[in-house]
C-alpha positions in Angstrom: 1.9 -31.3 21.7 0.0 -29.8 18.9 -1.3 -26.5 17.6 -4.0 -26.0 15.8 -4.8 -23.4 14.0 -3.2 -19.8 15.0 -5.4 -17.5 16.5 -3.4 -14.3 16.1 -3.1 -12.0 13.1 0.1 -12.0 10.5 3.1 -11.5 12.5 5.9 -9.5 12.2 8.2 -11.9 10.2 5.0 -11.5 7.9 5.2 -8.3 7.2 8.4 -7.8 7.0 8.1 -10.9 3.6 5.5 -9.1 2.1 7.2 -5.2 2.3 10.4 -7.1 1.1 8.9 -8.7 -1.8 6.7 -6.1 -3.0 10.3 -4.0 -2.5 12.2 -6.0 -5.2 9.2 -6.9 -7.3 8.9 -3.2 -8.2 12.1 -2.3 -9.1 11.7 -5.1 -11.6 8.6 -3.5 -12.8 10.1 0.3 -13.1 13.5 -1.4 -14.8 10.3 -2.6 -17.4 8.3 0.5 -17.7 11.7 2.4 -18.3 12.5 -0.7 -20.9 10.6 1.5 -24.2 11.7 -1.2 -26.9 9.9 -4.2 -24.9 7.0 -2.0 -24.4 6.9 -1.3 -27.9 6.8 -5.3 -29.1 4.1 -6.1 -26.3 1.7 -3.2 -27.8 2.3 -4.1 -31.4 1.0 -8.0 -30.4 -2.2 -6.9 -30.0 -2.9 -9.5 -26.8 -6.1 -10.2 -26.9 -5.7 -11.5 -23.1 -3.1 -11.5 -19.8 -3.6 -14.8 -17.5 -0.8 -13.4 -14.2 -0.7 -14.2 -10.6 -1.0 -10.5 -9.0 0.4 -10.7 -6.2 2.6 -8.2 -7.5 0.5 -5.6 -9.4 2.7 -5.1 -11.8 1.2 -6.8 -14.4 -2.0 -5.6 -13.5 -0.4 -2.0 -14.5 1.3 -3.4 -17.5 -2.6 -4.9 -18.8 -3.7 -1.4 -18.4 -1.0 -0.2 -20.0 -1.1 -2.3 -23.0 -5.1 -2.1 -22.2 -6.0 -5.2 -22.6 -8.6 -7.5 -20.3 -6.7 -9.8 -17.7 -7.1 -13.0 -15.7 -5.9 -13.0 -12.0 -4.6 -16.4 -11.1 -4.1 -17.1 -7.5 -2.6 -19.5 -5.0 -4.3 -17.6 -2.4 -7.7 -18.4 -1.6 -8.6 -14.7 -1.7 -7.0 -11.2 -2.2 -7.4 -8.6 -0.1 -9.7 -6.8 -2.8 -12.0 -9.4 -2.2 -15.2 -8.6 -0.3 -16.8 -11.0 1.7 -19.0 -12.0 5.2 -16.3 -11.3 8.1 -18.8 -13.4 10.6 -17.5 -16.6 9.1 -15.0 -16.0 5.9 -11.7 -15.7 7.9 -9.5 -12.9 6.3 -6.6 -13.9 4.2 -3.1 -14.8 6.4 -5.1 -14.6 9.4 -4.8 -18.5 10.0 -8.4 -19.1 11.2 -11.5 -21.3 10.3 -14.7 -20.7 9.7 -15.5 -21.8 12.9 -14.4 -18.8 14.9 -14.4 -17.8 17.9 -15.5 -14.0 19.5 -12.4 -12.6 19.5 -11.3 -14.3 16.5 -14.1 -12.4 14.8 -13.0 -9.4 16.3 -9.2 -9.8 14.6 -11.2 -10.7 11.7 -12.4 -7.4 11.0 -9.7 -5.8 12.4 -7.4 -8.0 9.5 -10.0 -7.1 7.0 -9.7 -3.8 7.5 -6.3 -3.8 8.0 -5.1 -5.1 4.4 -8.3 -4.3 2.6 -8.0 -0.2 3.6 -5.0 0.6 6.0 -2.1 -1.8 4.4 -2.5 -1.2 0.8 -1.5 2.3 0.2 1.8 1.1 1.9 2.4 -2.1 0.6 2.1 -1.1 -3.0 3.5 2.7 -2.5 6.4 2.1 -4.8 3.6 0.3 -7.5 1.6 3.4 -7.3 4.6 5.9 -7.6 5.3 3.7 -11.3 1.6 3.6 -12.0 1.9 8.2 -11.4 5.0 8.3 -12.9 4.2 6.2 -16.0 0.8 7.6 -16.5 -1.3 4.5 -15.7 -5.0 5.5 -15.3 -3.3 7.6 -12.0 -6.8 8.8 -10.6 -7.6 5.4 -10.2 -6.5 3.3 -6.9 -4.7 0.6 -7.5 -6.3 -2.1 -5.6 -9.8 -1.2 -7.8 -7.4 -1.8 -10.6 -6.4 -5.4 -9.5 -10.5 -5.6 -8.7 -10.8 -5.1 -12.5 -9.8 -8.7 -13.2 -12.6 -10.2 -15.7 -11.8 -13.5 -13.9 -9.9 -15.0 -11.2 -8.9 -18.6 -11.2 -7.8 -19.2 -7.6 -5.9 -22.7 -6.6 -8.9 -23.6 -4.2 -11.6 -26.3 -4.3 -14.8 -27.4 -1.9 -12.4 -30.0 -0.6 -10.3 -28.3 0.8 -11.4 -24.6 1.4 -14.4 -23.4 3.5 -17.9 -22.8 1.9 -18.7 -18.9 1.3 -20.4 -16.9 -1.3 -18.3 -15.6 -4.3 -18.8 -14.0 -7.5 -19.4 -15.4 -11.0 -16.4 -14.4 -12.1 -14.3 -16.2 -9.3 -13.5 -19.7 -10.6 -11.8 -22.4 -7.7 -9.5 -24.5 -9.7 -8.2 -26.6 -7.1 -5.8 -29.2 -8.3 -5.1 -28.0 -11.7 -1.8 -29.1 -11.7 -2.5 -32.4 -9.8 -1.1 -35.6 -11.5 -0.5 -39.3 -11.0 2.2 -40.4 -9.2 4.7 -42.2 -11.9 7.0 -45.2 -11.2 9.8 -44.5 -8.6 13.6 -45.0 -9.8 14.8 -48.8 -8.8 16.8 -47.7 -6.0 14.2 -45.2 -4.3 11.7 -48.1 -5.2 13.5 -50.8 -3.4 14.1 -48.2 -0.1 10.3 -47.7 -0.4 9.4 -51.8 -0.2 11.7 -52.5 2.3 9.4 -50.8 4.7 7.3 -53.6 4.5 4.1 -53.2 6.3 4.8 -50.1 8.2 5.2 -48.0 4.8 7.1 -44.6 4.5 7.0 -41.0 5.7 7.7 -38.2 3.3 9.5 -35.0 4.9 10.2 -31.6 2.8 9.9 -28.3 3.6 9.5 -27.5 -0.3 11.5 -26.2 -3.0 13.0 -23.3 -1.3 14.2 -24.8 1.9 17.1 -27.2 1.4 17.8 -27.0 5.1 16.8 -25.9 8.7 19.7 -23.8 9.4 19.6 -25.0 12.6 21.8 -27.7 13.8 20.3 -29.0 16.8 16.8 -29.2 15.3 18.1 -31.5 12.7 20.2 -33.6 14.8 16.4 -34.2 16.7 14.2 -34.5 13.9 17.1 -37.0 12.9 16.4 -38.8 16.2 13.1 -39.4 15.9 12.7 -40.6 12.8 15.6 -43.3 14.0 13.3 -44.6 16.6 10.1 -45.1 13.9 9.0 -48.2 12.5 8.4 -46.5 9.3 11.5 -45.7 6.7 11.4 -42.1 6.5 12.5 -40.1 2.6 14.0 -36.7 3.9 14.8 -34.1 1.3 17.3 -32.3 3.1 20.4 -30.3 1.6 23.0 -30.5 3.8 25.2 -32.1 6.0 24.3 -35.5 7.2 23.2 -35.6 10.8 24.8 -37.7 13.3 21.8 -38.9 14.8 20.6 -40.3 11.3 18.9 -43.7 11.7 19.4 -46.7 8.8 15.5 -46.3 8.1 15.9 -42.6 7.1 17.0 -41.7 3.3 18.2 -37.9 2.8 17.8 -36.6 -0.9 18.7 -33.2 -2.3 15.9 -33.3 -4.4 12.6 -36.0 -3.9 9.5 -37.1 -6.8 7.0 -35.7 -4.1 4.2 -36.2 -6.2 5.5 -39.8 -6.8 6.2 -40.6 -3.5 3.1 -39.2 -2.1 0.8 -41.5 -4.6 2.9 -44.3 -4.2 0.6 -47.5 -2.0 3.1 -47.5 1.1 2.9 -43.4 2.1 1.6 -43.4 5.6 2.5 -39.4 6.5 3.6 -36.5 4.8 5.5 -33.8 6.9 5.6 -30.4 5.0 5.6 -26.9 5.3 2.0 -25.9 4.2 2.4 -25.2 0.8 -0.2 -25.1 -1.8 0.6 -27.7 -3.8 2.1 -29.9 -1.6 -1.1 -29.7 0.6 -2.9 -30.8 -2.7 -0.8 -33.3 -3.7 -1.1 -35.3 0.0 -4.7 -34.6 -0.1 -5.3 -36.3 -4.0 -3.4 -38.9 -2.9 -5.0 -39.4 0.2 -1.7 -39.1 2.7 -2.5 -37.7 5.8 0.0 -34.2 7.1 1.6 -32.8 9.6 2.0 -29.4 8.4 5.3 -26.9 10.1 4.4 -23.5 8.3 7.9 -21.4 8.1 7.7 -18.8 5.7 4.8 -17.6 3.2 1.8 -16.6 5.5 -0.7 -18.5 3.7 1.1 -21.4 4.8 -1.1 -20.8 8.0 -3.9 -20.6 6.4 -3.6 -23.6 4.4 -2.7 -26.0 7.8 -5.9 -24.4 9.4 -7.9 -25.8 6.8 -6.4 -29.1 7.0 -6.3 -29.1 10.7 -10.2 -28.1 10.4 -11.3 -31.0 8.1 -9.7 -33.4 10.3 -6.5 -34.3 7.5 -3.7 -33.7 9.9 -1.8 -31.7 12.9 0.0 -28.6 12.8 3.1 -27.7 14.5 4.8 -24.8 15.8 8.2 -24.6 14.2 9.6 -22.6 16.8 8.3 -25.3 19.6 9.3 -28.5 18.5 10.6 -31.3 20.4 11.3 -34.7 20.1 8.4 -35.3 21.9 5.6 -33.3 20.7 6.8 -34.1 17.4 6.9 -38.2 18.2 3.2 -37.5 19.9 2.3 -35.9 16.5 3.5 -38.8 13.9 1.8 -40.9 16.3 -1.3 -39.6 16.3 -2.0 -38.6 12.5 -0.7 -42.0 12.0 -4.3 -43.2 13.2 -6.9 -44.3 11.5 -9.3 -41.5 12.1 -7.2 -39.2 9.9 -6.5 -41.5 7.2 -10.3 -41.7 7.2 -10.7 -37.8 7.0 -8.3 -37.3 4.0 -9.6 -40.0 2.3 -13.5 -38.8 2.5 -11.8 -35.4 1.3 -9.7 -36.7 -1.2 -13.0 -38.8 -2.4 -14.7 -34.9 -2.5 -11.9 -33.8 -4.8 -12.1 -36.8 -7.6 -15.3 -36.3 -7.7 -15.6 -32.3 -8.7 -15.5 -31.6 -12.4 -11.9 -31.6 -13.4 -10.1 -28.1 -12.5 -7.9 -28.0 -16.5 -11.6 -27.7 -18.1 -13.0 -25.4 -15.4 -10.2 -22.9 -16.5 -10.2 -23.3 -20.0 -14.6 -23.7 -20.7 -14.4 -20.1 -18.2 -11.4 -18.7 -20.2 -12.6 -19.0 -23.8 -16.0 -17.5 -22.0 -14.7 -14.2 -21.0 -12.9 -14.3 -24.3 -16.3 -14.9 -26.3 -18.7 -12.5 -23.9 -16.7 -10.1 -21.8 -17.0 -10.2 -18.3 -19.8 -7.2 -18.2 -22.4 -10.1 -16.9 -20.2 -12.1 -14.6 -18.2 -8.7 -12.4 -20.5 -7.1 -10.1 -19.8 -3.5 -10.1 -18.6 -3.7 -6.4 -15.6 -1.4 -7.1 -17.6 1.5 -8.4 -18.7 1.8 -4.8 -16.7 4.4 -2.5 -16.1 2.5 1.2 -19.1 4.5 2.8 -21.9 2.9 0.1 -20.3 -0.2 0.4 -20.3 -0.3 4.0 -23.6 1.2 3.6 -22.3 4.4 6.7 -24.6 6.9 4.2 -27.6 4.5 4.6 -27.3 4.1 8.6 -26.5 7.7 9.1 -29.7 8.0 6.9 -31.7 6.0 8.9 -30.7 7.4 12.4 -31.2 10.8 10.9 -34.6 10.0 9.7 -35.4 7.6 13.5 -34.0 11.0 15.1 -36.4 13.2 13.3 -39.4 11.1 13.9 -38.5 10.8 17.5 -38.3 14.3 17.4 -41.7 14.8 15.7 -43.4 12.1 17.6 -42.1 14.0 21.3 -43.1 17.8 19.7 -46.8 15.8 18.8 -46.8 14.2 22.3 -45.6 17.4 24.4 -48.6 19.4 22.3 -51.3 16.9 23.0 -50.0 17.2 26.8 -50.4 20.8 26.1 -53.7 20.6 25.2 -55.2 18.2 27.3 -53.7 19.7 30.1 -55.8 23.4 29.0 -58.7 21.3 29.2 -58.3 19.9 32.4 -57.8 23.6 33.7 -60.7 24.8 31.9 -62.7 22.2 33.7 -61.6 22.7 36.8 -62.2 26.6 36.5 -66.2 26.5 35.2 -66.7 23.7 38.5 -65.2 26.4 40.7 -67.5 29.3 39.2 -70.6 26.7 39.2 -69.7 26.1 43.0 -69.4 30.1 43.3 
């Protein structure tokens, strides 16, 4: 009826979004390195500072270029430049907790590995060929470039991510873009209290996902939500299903934030992203999250599934059943109570907007010397500390060896004795 959360690495699909992405993100970034007038404006600015996501370097390359500092902002909880405990941080896209098991440790480090060392060199090929081509500190390796950040702002929180050790210069700002939820329109507001008691359930697959694609699918979500008590808003952009009951509204476009805060929200059904994940949390809805497409999507329904906030649900194994098991379920107290106490955990942190600016007009004041530890300095053999352990088997090796020569020579010795002995108590017997 339910998965929880996935126990294998970043599929294929996965790979095949991020080669893709990084694949059109460059050629937007060599079509701006080739663009000489733009460059020309940016440099005679004089930036003092670049706030960028990086998932695409190219603005990481275009800081060092214009060589100025820069801020990484992220929706991630980590990047894969990050270094961190692989017994219980669960790598980036992996989907995991912090509650893993063995062999989820053992993909762990296999992950870790795979996009901190193997992946990179790949995924960013056509970023380094523009960094080469264009001159761009070229001896230096990209990813160490991106590590360069004097501070990352990541979209993350104690609410809803996993404890774990981080640097002074990484900054959770969970919920920065969190609001209240404003008045509803009259006629979405008169849909909404018509549910009476048995309040509403929200369903979107976000911004970028107007529709399944896939007729049957609809025609059975469509079903199920006929048969619930609860009205159901579904932001859907297509045709209308047949199967569509009178308690289900379909909208091109919903106030998600709106609905979500607004007293009657019993569910929200979403794909896993970010925001939507924080906006259902701060407004204290429980989920049921179908991850599609980004792979932190996975990531982000692991960590509501592991706090107890909701259910997630495999979108290529869902029935009318499992999903009318799931609404049922999350609809019970126990997770209302979870998201809640979480929610509670949120409100109460000091608010994310004056995290990022008090830390911003830091770095701006001081310079990040005292906040970036100087991990990146170190080659992957100091850092994984392979000189120091070959040391110390070198040196257990030679002391072994010493120790065996000193015990084969006092053998030696004693045994001499032992013969003289016994040769002066034969000639005394002679």
């Amino acid at each position: 009826m339910r998965s929880k959360a996935n126990e294998d690495c970043i599929g294929v699909d996965g790979f095949d979004i991020l080669f893709n992405a990084m694949k059109f993100g460059s050629e937007d970034c060599r079509a701006l390195f080739t663009d000489t007038a733009t460059l020309a404006r940016l440099k005679n600015e004089a930036y003092d500072l670049m706030i960028t996501d990086i998932f695409f370097p190219c603005d990481v390359l275009l800081a060092h270029y214009l060589n100025i500092p820069f801020i990484g902002l992220t929706t991630s909880r980590e990047y894969p430049v990050f270094r961190k405990k692989l017994s219980y941080n669960p790598e980036t896209f992996f989907g995991a907790t912090d509650k893993m098991t063995f062999m989820q440790r053992v993909l762990n480090v296999f992950q870790h590995f795979l996009f901190s060392h193997i992946l990179p060199p790949n995924l960013f090929e056509d970023f380094i060929k523009i960094q080469r081509d264009f001159n761009i500190n070229p001896d230096t390796y990209l990813p160490y470039m991106m590590g360069k950040a004097v501070l990352w702002l990541s979209y993350s929180d104690l609410s809803l991510d996993y404890p774990q050790p981080s640097m002074p210069n990484y900054v959770p700002v969970g919920g920065m873009a969190l609001r209240a939820a404003k008045v509803l329109d009259t006629e979405l507001e008169e849909f909404v209290q018509g549910s009476n008691d048995h309040g509403v359930i929200v369903f979107s697959l976000g911004s970028k996902i107007g529709t399944l694609g896939n007729s049957q699918m609809t025609e059975s979500l469509a079903k199920v939500f006929s048969r619930l008590q609860q009205r159901v808003i579904w932001r859907h952009d297509g045709d209308e299903p047949i199967n569509l009951g009178s308690n289900t509204k379909i909208m091109k476009w919903i106030p998600q934030n709106d609905l979500l805060g607004h007293s009657k929200t019993r569910l929200f059904i979403g794909h896993g992203g970010l925001n939507g994940v924080y906006e259902a949390l701060y407004h204290e809805v429980p989920m049921i999250l179908i991850p599609l497409i980004a792979p932190d999507q996975w990531d982000n329904a692991a960590r509501v599934v592991s706090k107890g906030m909701g259910l997630q649900l495999d979108s290529k194994m869902i029935t009318e059943e499992n999903l009318s098991e799931a609404i049922f379920e999350v609809l019970s107290k126990r997770y209302q109570e979870k998201v809640s106490h979480y929610s509670a955990i949120l409100r109460d942190l000091p608010p994310a907007k004056e995290r990022a600016i008090f830390w911003i007009e830091h770095v701006l004041k001081f310079g990040d010397e005292h906040l970036r530890a100087h991990v990146f300095e170190l080659n992957f053999i100091q850092y994984y500390l392979i000189d120091v352990g070959l040391f110390l088997i070198l040196l257990a090796a030679v002391l072994i060896y010493i120790l065996r020569y000193i015990f084969g020579l006092c053998c030696s010795v004693c045994k001499r004795g032992f013969r003289r002995n016994d040769n002066s108590q034969y000639i005394k017997n002679d």
